[in-house]
Kinemage of the C-alpha trace (Angstrom):
@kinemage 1
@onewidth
@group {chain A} dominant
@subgroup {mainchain}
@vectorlist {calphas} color= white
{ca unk a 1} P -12.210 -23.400 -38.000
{ca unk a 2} L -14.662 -24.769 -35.626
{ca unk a 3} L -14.234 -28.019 -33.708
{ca unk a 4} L -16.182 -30.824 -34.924
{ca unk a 5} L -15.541 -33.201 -32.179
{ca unk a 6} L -18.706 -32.031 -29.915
{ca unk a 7} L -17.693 -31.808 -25.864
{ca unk a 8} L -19.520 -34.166 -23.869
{ca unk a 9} L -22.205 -32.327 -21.288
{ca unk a 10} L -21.215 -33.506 -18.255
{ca unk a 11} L -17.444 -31.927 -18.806
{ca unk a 12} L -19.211 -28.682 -19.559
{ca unk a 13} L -21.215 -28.795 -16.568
{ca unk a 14} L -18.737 -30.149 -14.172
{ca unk a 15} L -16.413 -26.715 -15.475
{ca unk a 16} L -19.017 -24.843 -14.940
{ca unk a 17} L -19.986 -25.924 -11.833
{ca unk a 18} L -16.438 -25.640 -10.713
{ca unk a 19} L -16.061 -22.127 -12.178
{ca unk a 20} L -19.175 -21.050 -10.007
{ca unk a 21} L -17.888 -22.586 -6.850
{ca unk a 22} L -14.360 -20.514 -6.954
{ca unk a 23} L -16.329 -17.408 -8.111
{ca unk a 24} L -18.732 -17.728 -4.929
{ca unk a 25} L -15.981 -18.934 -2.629
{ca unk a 26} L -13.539 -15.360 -3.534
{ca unk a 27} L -15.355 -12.620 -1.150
{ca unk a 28} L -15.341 -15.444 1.985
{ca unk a 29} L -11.802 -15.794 1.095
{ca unk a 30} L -10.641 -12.028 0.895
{ca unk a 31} L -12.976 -11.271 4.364
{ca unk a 32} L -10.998 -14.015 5.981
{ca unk a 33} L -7.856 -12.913 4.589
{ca unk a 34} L -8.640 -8.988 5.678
{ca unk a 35} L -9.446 -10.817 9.224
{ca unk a 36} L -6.178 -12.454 9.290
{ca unk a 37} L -4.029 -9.035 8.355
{ca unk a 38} L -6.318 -6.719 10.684
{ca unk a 39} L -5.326 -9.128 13.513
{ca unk a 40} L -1.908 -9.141 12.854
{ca unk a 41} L -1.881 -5.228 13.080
{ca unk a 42} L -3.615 -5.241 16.154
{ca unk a 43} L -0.672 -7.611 17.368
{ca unk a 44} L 1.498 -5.714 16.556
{ca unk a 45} L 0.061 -2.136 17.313
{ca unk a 46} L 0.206 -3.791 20.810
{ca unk a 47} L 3.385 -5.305 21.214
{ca unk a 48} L 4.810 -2.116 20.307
{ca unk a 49} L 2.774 -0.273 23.064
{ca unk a 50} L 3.726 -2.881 25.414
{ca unk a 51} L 7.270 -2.294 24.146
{ca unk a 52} L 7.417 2.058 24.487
{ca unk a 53} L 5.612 1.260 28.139
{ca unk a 54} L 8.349 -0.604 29.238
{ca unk a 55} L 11.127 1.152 27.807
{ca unk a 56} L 9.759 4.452 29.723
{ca unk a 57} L 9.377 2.439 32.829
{ca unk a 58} L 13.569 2.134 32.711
{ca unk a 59} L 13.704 5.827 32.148
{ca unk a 60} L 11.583 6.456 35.002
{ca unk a 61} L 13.591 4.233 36.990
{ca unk a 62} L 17.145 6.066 36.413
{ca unk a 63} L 15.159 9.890 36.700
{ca unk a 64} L 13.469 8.605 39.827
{ca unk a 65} L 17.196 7.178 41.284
{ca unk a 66} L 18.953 10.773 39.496
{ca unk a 67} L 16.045 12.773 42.006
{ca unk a 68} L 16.267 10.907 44.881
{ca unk a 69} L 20.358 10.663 44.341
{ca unk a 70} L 19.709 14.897 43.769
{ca unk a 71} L 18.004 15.259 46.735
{ca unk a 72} L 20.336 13.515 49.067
{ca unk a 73} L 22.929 14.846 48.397
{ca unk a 74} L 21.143 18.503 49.170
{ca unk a 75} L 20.355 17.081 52.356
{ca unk a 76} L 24.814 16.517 53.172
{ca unk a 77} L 25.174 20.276 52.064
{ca unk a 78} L 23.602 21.659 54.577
């Protein structure tokens, strides 16, 4: 049953328009979004080498203190 009441133009057009705006807004807004996430990564990929460089610093402060403790007491042996 078809609508008899006819839709004025300038709704039609103003929907339309609006339609084509979102459509040619979507691939700005997924590169941005991709931006935002492949930064984030990058954050984190580095925090978490900071983090493992650090934590292998402390071990190679005790094996460093274990050698040198090692050695001297090589040295009271003798």
């Amino acid at each position: 049953m078809a609508d008899s009441t006819p839709v004025n133009a300038q709704i039609t057009d103003a929907v339309t328009q609006t339609n084509v705006k979102v459509v040619a807004e979507a691939p700005a807004q997924a590169i941005a979004a991709l931006y935002q996430v492949a930064s984030h990564s990058t954050g984190l990929a580095l925090q978490n080498a900071v983090h493992s460089q650090q934590a292998l610093n402390q071990i190679s402060s005790a094996v460093i203190s274990k050698a040198v403790g090692l050695i001297m007491a090589i040295g009271e042996k003798s």
